[in-house]
N, C-alpha and C positions, 0 to 999 in steps of 0.2 A: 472265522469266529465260530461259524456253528461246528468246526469239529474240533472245538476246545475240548469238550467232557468227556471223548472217546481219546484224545488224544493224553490225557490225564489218565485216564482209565487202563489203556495200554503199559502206559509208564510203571503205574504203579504195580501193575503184573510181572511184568518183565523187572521192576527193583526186587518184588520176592522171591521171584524166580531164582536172579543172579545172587543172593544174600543166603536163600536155601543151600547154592549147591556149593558158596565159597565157605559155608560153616557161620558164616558172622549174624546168627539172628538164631534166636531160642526159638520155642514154639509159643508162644506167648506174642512176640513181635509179630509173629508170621500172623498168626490166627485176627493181629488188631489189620496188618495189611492188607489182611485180603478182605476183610472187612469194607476199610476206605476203597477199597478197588470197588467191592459190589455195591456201596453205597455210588462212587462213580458214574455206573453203569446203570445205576436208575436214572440218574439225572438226564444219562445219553439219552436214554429210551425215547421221548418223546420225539428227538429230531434223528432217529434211527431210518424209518423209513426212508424219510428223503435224502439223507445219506448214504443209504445201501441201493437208493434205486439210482440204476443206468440209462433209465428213458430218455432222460433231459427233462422231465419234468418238475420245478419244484416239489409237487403233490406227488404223495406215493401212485404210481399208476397202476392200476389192475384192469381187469377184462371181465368181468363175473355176472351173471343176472342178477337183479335184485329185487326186491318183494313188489306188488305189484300194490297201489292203493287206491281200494274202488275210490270211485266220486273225483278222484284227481288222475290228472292227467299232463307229462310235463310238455313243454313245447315242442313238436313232432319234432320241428327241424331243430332244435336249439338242446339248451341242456336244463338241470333244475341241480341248487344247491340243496341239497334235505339237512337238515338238524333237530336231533331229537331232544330238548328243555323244555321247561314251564316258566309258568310267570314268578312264580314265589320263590323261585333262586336269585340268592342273593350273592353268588360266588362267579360260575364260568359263563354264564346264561348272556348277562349282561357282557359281556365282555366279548365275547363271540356274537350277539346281536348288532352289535357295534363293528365289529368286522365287515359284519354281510350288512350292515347299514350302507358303511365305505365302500365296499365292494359291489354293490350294487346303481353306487354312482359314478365308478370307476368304467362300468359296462352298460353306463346308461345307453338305450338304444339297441344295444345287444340282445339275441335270441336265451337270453338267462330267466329264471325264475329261481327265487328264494324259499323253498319249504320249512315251515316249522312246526314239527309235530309236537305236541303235546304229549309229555309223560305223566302229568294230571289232569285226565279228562273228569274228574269229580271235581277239580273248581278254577279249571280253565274253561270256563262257556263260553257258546260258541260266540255270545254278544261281547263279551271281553276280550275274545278274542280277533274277532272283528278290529274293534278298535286299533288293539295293537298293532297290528298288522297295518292297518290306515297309517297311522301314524309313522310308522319304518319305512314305505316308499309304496310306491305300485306298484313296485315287480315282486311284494310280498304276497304269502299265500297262507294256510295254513292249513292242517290236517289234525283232525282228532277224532282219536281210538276210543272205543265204549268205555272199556275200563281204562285203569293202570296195567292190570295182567294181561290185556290185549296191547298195549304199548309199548309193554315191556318185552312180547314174544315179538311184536315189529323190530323193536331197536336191536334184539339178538339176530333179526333174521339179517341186520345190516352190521352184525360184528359189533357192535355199539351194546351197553351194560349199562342196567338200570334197577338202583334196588330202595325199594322205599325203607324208611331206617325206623318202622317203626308198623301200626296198625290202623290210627286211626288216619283220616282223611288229608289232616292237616301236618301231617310227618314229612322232613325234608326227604328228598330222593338224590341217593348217592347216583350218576352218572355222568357217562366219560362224555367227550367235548369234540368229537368229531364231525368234519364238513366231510358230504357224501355227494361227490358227482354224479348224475346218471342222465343218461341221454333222453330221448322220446319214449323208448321198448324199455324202461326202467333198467337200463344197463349200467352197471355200475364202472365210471372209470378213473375215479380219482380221490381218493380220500388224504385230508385235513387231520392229522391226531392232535394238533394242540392249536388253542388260544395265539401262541405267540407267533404270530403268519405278516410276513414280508407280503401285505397285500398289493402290490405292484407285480410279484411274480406267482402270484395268485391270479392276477387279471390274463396273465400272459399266458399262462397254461389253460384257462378256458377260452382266451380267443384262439390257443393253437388250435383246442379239441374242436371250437365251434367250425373254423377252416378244415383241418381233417375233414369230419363228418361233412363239410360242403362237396369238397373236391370228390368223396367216396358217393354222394347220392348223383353228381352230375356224369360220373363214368357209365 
């Protein structure tokens, strides 16, 4: 099922293709095709990664360093989920807090912790945020940056985009929806690009990573 919209996507290339070089399609036709094709190709995008990768992991796997953040610290042995939202999204925030809600009861017991950085540290405080957190589970955590422009150079240093749509304080913030793996040494090894996650093989890919890293510390 997930590789419906590549699989559409390709079709309707290769229909231009063939249609081009048998004469039967003006420029007009062509120009709407290829069109539907790249419109196609957005839709792929979001489940591209896990597609394209040959790890075996659901989650795209990578190997990369990642930003380090004073005051926090993720489980030496275990792993930490990071996500960059605030409270006043009304759109992916919720939607992916509810993920790592599930997901986090899924590993109950597990060396996991759940980060959620704030991209409004003007009115996300730190006692609201508190709350929040309490109320999500106990392997919730949180993180928050001076500013937004100090949030915003975090959430770039993790590939992640974040742009407030406006000046004043209370302006919504356009950013992406990504779950960020990283070990103990904030090593990055598995990123999340969408909301729509098969949390069962989400679970499965952090208990692999959480074995990996056991078998690699007792050699």
């Amino acid at each position: 099922m997930r590789n419906a919209p590549i699989a559409r996507f390709q079709t309707s290339l290769q229909t231009c293709a063939d249609l081009s070089r048998t004469g039967k399609v003006n420029r007009k036709t062509t120009s709407i095709l290829l069109f539907a094709a790249a419109f196609l190709l957005a839709l792929a995008l979001p489940v591209m990664p896990s597609l394209l990768n040959n790890s075996g992991f659901y989650g795209m796997a990578i190997d990369e360093p990642g930003e380090n953040l004073d005051g926090y610290q993720p489980p030496q042995n275990g792993l930490s989920v990071i996500f960059f939202g605030y409270r006043q999204c009304g759109t992916v925030c919720p939607v992916q807090l509810v993920n790592l809600m599930e997901l986090s009861q899924l590993l109950d017991g597990a060396e996991v912790e759940f980060l959620f950085v704030t991209l409004d540290p003007e009115n996300d405080t730190p006692e609201v945020l508190d709350q929040t957190m309490e109320s999500l589970g106990k392997a919730f955590r949180f993180y928050r940056p001076e500013t937004h422009r100090a949030a915003q150079k975090l959430a770039s240093a993790y590939n992640d985009f974040a742009v407030k749509q406006g000046s004043s304080e209370d302006d919504l913030i356009a950013h992406s929806a990504h779950l960020h793996v990283v070990t103990g040494e904030f090593r990055r090894r598995l990123v999340y690009t969408t909301p729509d996650l098969n949390l069962k093989l989400v679970e499965q890919d952090l208990r692999r990573l959480l074995k990996d890293k056991n078998s690699e510390s007792s050699t």
